[in-house]
HTML snippet that shows the backbone in 3Dmol.js (N, CA, C, O; Angstrom):
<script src="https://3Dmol.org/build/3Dmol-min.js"></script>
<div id="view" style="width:600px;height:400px;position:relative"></div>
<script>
const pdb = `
ATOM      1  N   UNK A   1       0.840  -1.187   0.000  1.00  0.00           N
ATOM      2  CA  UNK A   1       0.000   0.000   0.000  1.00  0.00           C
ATOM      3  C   UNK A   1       0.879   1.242   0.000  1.00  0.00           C
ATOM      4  O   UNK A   1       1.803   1.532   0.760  1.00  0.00           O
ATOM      5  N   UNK A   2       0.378   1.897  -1.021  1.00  0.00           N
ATOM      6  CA  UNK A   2       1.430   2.983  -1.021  1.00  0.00           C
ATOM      7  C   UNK A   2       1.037   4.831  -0.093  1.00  0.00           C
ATOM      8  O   UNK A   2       0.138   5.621  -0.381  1.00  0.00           O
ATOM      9  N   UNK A   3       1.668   4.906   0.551  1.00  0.00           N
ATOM     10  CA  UNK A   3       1.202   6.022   1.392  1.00  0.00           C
ATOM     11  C   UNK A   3       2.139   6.992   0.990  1.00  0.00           C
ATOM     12  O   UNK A   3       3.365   6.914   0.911  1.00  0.00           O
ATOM     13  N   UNK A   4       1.090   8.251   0.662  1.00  0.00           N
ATOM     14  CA  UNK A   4       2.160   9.278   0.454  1.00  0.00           C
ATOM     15  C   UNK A   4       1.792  10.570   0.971  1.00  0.00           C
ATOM     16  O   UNK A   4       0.801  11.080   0.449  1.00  0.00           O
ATOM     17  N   UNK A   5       2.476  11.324   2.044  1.00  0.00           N
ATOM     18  CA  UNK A   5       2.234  12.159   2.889  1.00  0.00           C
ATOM     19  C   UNK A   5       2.777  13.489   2.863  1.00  0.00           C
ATOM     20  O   UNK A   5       2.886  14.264   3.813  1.00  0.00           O
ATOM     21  N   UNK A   6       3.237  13.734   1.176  1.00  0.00           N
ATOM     22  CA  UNK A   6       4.043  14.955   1.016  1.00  0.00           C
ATOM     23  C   UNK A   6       2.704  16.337   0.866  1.00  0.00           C
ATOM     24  O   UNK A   6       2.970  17.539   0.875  1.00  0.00           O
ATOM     25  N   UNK A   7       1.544  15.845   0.761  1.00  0.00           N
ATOM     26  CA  UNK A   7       0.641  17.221   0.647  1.00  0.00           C
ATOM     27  C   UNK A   7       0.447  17.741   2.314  1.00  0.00           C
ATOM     28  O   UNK A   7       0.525  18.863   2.816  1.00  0.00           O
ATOM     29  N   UNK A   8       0.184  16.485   2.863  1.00  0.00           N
ATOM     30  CA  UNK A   8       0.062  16.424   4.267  1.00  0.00           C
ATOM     31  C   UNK A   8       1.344  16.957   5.395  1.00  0.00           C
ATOM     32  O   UNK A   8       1.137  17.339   6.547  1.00  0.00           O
ATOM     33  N   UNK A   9       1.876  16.920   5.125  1.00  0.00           N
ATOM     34  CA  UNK A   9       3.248  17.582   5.441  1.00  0.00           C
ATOM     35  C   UNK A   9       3.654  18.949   4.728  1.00  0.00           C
ATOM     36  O   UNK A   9       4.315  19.746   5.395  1.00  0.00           O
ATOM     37  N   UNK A  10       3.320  19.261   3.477  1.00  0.00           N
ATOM     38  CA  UNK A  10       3.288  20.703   2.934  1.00  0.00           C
ATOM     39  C   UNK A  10       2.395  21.894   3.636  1.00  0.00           C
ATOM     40  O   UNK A  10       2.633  23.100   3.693  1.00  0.00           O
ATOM     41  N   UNK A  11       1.246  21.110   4.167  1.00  0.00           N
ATOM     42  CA  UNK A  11      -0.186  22.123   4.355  1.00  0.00           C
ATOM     43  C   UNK A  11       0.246  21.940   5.536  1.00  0.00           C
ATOM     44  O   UNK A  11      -0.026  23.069   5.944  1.00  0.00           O
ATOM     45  N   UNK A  12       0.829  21.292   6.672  1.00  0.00           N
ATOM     46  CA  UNK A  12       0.675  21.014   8.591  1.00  0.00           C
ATOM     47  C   UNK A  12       1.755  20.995   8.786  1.00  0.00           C
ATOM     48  O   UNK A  12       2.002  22.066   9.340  1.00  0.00           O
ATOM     49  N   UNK A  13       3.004  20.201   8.644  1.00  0.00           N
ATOM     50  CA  UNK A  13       4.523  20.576   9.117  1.00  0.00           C
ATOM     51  C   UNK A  13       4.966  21.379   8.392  1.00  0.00           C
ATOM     52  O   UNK A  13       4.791  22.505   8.858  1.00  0.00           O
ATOM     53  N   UNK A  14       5.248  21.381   7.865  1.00  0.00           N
ATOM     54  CA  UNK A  14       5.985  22.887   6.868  1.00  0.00           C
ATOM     55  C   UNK A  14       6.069  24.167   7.582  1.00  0.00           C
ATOM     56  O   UNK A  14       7.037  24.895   7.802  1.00  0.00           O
ATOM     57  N   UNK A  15       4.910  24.265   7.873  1.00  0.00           N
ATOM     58  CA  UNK A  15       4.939  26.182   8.624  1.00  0.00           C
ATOM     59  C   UNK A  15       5.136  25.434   9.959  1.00  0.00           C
ATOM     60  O   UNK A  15       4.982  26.351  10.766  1.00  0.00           O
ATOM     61  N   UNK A  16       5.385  24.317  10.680  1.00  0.00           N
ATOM     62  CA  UNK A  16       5.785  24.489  12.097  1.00  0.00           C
ATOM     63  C   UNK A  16       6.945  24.246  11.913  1.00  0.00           C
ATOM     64  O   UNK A  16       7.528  24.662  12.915  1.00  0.00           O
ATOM     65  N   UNK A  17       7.886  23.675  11.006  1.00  0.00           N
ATOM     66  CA  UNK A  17       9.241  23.721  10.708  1.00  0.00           C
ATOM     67  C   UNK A  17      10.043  24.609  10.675  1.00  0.00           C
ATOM     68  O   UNK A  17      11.246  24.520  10.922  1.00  0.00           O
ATOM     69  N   UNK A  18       9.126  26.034  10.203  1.00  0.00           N
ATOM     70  CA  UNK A  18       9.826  27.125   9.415  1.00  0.00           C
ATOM     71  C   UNK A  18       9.581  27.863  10.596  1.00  0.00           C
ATOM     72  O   UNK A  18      10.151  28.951  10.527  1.00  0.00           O
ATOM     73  N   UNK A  19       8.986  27.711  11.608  1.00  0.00           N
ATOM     74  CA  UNK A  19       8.980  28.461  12.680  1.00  0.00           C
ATOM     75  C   UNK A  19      10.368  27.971  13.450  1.00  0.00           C
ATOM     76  O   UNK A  19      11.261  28.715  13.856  1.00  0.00           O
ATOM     77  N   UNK A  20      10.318  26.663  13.535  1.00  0.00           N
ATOM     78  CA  UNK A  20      11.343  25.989  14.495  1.00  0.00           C
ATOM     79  C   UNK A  20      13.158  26.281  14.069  1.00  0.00           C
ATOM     80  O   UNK A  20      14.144  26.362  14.802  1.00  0.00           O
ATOM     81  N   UNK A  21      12.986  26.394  12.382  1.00  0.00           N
ATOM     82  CA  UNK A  21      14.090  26.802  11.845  1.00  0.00           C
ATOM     83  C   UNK A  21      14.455  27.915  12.016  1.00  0.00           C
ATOM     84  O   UNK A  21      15.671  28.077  12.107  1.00  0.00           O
ATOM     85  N   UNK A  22      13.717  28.894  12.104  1.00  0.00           N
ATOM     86  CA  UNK A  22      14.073  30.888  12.534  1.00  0.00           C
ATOM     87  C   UNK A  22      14.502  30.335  14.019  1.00  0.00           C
ATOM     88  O   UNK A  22      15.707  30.249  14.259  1.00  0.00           O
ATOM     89  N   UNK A  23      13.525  29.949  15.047  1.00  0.00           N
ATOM     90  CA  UNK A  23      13.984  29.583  16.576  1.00  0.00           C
ATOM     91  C   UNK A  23      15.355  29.248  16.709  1.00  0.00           C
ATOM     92  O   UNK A  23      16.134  29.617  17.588  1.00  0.00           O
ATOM     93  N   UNK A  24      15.644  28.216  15.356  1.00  0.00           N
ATOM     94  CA  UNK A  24      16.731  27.897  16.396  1.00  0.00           C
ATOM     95  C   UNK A  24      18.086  28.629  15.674  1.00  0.00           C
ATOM     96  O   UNK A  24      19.164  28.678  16.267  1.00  0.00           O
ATOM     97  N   UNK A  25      17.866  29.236  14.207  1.00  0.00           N
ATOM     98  CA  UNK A  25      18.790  30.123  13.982  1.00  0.00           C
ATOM     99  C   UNK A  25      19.187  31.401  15.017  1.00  0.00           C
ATOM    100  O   UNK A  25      20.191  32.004  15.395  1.00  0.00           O
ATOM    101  N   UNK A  26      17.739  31.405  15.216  1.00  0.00           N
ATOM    102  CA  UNK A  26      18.423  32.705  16.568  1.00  0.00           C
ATOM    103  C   UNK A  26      19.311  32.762  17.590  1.00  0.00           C
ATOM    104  O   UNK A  26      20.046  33.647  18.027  1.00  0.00           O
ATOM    105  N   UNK A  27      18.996  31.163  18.001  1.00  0.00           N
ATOM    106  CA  UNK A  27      20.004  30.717  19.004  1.00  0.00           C
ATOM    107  C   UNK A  27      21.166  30.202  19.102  1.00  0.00           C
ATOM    108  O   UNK A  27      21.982  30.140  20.021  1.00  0.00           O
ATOM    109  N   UNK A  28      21.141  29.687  17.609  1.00  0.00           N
ATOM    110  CA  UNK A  28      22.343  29.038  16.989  1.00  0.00           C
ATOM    111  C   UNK A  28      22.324  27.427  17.671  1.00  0.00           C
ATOM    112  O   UNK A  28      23.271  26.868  18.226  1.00  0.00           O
ATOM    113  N   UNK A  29      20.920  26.876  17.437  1.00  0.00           N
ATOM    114  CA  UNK A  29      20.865  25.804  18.006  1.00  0.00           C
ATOM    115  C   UNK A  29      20.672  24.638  16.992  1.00  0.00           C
ATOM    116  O   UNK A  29      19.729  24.675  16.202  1.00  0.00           O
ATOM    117  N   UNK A  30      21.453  23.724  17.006  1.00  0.00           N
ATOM    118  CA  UNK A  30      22.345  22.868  16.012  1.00  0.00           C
ATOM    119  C   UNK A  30      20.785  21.951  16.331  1.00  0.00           C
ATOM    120  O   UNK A  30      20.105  21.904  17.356  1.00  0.00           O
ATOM    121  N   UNK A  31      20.591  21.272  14.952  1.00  0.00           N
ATOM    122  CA  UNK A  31      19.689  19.849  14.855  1.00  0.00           C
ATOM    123  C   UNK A  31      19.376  19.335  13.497  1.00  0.00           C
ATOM    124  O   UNK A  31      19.457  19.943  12.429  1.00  0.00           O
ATOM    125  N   UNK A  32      19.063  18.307  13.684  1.00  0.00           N
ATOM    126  CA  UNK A  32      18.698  17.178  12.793  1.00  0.00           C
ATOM    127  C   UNK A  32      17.585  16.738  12.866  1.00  0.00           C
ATOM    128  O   UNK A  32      17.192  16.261  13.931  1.00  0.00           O
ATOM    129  N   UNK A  33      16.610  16.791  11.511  1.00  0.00           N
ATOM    130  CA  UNK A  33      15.624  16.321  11.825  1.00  0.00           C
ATOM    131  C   UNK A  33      15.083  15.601  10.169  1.00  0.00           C
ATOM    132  O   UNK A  33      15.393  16.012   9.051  1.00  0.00           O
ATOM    133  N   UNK A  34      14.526  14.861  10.396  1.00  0.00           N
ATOM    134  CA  UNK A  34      14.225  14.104   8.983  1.00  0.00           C
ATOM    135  C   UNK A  34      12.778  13.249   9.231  1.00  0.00           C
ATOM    136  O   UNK A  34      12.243  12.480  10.030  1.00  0.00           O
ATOM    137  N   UNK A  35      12.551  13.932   7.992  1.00  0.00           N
ATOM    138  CA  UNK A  35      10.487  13.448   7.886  1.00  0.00           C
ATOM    139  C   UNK A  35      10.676  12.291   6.531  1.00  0.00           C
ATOM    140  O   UNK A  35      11.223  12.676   5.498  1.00  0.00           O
ATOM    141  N   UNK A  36      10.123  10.741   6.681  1.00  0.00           N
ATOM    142  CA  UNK A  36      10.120   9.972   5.825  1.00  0.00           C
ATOM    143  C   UNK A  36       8.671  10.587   5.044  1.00  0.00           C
ATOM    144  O   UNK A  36       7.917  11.010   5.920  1.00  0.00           O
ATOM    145  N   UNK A  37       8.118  10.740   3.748  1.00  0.00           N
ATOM    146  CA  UNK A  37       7.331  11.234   3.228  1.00  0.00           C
ATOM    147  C   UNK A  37       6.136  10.197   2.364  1.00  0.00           C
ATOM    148  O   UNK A  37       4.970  10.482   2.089  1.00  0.00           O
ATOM    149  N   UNK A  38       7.023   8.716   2.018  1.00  0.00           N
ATOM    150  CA  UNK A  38       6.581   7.430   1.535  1.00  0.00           C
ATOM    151  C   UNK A  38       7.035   6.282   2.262  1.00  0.00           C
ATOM    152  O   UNK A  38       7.854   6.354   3.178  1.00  0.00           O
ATOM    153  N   UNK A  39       6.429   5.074   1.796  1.00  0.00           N
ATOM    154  CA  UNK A  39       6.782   4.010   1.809  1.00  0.00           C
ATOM    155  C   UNK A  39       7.719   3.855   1.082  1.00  0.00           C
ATOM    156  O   UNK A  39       7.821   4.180  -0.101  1.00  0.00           O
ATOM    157  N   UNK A  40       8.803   3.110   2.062  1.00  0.00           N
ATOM    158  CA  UNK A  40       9.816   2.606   1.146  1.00  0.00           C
ATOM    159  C   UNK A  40       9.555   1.582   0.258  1.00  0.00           C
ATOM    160  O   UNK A  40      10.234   1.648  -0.766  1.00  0.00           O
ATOM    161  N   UNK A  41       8.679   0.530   0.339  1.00  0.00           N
ATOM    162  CA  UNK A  41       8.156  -0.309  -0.942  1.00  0.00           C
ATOM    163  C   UNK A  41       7.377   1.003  -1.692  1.00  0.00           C
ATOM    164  O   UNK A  41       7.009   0.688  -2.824  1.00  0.00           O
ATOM    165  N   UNK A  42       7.143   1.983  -1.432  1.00  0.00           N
ATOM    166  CA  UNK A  42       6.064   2.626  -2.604  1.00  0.00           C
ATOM    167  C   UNK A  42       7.213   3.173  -3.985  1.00  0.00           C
ATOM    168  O   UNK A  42       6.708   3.707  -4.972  1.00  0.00           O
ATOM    169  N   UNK A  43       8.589   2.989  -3.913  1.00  0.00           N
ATOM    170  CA  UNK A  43       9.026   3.636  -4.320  1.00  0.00           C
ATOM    171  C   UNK A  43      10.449   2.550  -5.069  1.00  0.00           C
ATOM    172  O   UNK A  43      11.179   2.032  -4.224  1.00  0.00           O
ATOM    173  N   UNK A  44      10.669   2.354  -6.065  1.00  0.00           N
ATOM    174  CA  UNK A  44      11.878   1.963  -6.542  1.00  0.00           C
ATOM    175  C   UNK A  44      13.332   2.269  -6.037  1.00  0.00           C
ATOM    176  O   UNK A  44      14.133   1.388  -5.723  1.00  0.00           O
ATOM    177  N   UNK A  45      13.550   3.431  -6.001  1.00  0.00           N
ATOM    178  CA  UNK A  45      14.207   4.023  -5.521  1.00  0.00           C
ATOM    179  C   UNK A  45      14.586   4.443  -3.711  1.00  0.00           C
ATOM    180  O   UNK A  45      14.473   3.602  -2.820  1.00  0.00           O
ATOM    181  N   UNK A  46      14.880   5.391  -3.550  1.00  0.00           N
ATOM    182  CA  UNK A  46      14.634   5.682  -1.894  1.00  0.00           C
ATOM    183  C   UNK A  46      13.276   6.634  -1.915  1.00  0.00           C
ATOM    184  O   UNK A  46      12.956   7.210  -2.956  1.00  0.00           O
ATOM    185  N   UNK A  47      12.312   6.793  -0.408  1.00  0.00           N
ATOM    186  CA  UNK A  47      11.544   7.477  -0.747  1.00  0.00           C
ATOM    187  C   UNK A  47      11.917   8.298  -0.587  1.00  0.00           C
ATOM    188  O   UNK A  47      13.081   8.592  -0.315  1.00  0.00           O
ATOM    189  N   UNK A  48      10.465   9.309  -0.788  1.00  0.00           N
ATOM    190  CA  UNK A  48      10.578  10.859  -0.806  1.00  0.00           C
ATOM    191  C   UNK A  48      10.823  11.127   0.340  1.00  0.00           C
ATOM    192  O   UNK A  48      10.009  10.548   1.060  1.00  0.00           O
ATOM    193  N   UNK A  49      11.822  11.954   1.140  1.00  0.00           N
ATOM    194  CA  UNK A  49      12.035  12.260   2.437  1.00  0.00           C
ATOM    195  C   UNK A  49      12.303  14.008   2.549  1.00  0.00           C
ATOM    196  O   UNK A  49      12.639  14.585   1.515  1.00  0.00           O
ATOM    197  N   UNK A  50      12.168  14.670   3.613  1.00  0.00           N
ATOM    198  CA  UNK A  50      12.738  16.195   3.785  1.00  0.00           C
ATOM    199  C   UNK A  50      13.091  16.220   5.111  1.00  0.00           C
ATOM    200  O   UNK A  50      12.420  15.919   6.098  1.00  0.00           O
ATOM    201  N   UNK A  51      14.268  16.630   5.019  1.00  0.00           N
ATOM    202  CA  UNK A  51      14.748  17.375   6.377  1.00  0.00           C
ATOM    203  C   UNK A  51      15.596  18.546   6.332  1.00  0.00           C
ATOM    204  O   UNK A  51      15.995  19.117   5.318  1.00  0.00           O
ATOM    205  N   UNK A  52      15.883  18.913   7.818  1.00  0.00           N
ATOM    206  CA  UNK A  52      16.735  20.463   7.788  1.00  0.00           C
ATOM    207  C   UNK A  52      17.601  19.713   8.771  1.00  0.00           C
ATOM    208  O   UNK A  52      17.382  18.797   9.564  1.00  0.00           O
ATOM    209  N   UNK A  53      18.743  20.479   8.414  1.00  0.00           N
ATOM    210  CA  UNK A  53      19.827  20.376   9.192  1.00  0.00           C
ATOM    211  C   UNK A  53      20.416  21.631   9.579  1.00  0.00           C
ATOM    212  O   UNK A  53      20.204  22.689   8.986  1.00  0.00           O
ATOM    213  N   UNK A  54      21.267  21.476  10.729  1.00  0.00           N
ATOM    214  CA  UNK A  54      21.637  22.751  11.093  1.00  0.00           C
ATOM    215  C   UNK A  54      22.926  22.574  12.084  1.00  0.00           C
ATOM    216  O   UNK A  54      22.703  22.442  13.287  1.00  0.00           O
ATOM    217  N   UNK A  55      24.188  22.569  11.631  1.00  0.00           N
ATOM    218  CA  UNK A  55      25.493  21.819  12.335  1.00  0.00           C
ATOM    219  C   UNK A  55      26.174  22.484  11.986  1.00  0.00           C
ATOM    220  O   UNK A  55      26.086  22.944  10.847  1.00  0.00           O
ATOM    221  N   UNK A  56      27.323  22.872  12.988  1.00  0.00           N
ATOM    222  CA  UNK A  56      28.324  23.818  13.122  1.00  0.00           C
ATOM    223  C   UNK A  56      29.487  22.828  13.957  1.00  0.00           C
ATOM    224  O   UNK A  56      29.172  22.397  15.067  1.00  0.00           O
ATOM    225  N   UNK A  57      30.269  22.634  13.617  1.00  0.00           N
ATOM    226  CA  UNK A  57      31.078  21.536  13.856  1.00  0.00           C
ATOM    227  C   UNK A  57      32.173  21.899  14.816  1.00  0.00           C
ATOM    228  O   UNK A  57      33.093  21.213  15.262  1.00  0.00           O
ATOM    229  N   UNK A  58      31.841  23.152  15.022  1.00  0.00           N
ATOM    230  CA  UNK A  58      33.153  23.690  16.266  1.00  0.00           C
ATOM    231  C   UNK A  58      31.736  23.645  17.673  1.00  0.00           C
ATOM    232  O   UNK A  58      32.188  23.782  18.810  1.00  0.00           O
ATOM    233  N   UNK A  59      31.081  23.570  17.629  1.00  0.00           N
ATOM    234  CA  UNK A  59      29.990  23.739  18.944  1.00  0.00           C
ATOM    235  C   UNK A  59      28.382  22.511  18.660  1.00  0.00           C
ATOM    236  O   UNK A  59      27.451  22.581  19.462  1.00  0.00           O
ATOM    237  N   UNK A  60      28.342  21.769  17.771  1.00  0.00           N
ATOM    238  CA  UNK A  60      27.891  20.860  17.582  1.00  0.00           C
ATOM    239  C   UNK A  60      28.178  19.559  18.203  1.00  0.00           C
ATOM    240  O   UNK A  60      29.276  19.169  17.805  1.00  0.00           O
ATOM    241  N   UNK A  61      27.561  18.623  19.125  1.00  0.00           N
ATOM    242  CA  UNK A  61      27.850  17.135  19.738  1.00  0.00           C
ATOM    243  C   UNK A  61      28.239  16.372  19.043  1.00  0.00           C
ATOM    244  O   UNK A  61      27.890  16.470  17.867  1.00  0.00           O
ATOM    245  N   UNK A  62      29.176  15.214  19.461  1.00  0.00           N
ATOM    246  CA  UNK A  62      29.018  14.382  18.559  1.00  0.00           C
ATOM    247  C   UNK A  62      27.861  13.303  17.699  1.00  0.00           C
ATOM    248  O   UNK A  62      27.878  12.855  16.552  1.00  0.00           O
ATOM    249  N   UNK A  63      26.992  13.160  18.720  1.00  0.00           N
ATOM    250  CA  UNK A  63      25.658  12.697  17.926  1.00  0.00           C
ATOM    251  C   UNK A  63      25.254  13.281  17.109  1.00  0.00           C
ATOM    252  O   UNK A  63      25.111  12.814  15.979  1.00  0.00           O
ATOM    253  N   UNK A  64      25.018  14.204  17.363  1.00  0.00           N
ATOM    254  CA  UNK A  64      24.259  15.294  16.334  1.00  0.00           C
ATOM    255  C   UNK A  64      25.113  15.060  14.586  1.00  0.00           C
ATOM    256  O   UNK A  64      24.600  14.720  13.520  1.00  0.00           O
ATOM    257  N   UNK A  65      26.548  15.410  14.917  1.00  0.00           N
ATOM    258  CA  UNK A  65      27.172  15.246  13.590  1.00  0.00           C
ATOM    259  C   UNK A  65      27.302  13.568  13.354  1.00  0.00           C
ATOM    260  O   UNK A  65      27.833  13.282  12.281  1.00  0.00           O
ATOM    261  N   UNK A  66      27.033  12.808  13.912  1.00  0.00           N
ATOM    262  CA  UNK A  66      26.691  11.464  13.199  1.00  0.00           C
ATOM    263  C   UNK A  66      25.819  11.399  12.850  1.00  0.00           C
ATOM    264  O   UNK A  66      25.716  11.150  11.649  1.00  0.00           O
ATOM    265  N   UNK A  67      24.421  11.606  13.786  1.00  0.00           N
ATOM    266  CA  UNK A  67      23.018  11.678  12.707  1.00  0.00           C
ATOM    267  C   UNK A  67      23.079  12.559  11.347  1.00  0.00           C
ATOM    268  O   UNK A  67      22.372  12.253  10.386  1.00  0.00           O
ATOM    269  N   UNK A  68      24.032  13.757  11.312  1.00  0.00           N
ATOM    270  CA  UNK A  68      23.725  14.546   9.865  1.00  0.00           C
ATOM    271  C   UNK A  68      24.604  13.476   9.338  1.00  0.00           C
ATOM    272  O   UNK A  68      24.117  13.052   8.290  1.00  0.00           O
ATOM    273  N   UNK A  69      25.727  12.860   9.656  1.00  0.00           N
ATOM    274  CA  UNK A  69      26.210  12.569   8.557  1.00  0.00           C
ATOM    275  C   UNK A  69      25.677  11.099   7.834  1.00  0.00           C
ATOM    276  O   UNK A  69      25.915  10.594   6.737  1.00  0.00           O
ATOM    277  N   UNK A  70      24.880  10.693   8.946  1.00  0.00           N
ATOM    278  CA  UNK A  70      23.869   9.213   8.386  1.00  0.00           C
ATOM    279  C   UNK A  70      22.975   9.436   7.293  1.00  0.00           C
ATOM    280  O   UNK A  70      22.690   8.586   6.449  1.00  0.00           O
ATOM    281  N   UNK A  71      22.560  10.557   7.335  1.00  0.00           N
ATOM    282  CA  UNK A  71      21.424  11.018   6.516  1.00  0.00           C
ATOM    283  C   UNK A  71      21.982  11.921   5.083  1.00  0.00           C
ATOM    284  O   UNK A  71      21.427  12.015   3.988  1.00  0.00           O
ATOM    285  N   UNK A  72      23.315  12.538   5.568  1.00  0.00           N
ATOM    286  CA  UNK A  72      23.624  13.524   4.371  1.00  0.00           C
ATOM    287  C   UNK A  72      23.947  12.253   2.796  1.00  0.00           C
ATOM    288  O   UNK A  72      24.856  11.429   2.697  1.00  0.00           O
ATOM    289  N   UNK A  73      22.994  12.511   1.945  1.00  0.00           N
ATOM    290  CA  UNK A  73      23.926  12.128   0.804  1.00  0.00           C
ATOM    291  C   UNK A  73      25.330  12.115   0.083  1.00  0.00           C
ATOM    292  O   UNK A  73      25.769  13.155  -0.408  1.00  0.00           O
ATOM    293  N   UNK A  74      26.130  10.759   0.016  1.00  0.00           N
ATOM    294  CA  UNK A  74      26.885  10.770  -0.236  1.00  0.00           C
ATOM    295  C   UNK A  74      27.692  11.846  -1.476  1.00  0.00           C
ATOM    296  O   UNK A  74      28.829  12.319  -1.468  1.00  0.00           O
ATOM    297  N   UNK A  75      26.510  11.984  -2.544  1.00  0.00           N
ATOM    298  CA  UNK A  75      26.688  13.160  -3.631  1.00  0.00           C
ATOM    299  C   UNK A  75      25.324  14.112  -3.307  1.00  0.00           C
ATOM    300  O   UNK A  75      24.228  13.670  -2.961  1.00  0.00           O
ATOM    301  N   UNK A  76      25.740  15.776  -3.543  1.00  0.00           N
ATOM    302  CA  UNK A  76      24.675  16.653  -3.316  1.00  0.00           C
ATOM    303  C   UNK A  76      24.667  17.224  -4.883  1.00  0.00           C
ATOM    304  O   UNK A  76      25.715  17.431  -5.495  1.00  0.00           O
ATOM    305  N   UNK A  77      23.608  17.405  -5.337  1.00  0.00           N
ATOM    306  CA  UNK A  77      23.411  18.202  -6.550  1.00  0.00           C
ATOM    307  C   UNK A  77      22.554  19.298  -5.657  1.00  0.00           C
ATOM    308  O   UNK A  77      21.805  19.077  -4.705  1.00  0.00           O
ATOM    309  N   UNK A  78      22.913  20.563  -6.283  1.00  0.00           N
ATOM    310  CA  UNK A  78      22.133  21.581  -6.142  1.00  0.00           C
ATOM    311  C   UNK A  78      21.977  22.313  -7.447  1.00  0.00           C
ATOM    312  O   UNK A  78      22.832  22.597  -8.286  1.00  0.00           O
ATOM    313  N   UNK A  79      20.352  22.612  -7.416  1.00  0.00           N
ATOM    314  CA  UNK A  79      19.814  22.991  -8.945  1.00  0.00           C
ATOM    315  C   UNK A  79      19.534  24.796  -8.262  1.00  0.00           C
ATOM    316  O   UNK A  79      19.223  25.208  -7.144  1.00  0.00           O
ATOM    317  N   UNK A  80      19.808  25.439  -9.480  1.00  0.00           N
ATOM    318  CA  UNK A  80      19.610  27.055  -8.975  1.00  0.00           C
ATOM    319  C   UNK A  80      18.583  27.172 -10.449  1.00  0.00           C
ATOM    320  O   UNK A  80      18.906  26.598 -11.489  1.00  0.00           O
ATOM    321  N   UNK A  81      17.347  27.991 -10.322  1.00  0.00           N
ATOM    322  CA  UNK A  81      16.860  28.400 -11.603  1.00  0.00           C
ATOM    323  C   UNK A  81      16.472  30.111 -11.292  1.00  0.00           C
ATOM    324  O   UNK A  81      15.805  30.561 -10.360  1.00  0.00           O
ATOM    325  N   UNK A  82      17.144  30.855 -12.417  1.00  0.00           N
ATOM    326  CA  UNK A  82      16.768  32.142 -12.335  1.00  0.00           C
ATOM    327  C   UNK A  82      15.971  32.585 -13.357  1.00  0.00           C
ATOM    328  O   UNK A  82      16.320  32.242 -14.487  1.00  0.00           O
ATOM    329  N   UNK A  83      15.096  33.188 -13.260  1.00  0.00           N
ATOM    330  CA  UNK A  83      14.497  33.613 -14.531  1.00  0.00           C
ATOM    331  C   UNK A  83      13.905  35.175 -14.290  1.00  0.00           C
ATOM    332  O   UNK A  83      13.257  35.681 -13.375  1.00  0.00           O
ATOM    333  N   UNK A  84      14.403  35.646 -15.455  1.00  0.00           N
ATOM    334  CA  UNK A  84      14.168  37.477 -15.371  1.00  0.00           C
ATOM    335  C   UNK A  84      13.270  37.814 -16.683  1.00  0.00           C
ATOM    336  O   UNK A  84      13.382  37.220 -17.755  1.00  0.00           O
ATOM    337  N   UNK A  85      12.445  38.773 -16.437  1.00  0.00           N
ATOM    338  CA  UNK A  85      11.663  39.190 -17.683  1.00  0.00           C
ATOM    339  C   UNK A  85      12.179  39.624 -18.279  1.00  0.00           C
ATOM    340  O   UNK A  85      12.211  40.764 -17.817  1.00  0.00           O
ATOM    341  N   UNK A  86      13.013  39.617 -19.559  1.00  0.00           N
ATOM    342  CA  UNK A  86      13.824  40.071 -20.584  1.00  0.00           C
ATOM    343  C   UNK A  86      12.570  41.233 -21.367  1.00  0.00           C
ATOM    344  O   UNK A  86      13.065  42.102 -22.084  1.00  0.00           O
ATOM    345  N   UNK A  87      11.835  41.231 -21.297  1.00  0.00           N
ATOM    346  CA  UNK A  87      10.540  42.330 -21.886  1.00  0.00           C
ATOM    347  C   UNK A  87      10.917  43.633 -21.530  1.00  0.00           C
ATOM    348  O   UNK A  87      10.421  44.599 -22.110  1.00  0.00           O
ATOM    349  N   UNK A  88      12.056  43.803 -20.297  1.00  0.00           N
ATOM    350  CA  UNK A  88      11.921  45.117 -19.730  1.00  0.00           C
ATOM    351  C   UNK A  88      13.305  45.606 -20.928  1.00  0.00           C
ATOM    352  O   UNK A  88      13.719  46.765 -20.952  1.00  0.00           O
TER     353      UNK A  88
END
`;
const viewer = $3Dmol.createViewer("view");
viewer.addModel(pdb, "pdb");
viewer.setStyle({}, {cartoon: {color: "spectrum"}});
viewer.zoomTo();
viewer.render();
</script>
């Protein structure tokens, strides 16, 4: 059975995340946190997952930087898209 909880998590965790993420930037308070989003049978691949991280490695625990590093992907792609109205 395939369960998929990414709308459900867009509309209800999302804005309590983004609260918790300003919180703890203010404080400079290091964490790990990771939301599974599918079934792992729903998916060929790995499922859909989201998390935030937030590690500073001179004042960060050691748990903390083992859990990011359990979870960090071995390769990161990061996609940037800009788009400007050339009309002006």
């Amino acid at each position: 059975m395939k369960i998929d909880n990414e709308a459900f998590y867009d509309e209800n965790i999302a804005p309590l995340m983004a609260q918790i993420i300003d919180l703890c930037e203010e404080r400079d308070i290091p964490h790990v946190c990771v939301f599974q989003l599918q079934n792992k049978e729903a998916n060929d691949g790995d499922p859909l997952c989201c998390s935030t991280v937030r590690v500073n490695e001179k004042n960060t625990t050691p748990a903390i930087m083992k859990a990011y590093r359990a979870i960090r992907p071995e390769h990161q792609v990061f996609a940037f898209t800009i788009v400007t109205d050339l009309k002006k």
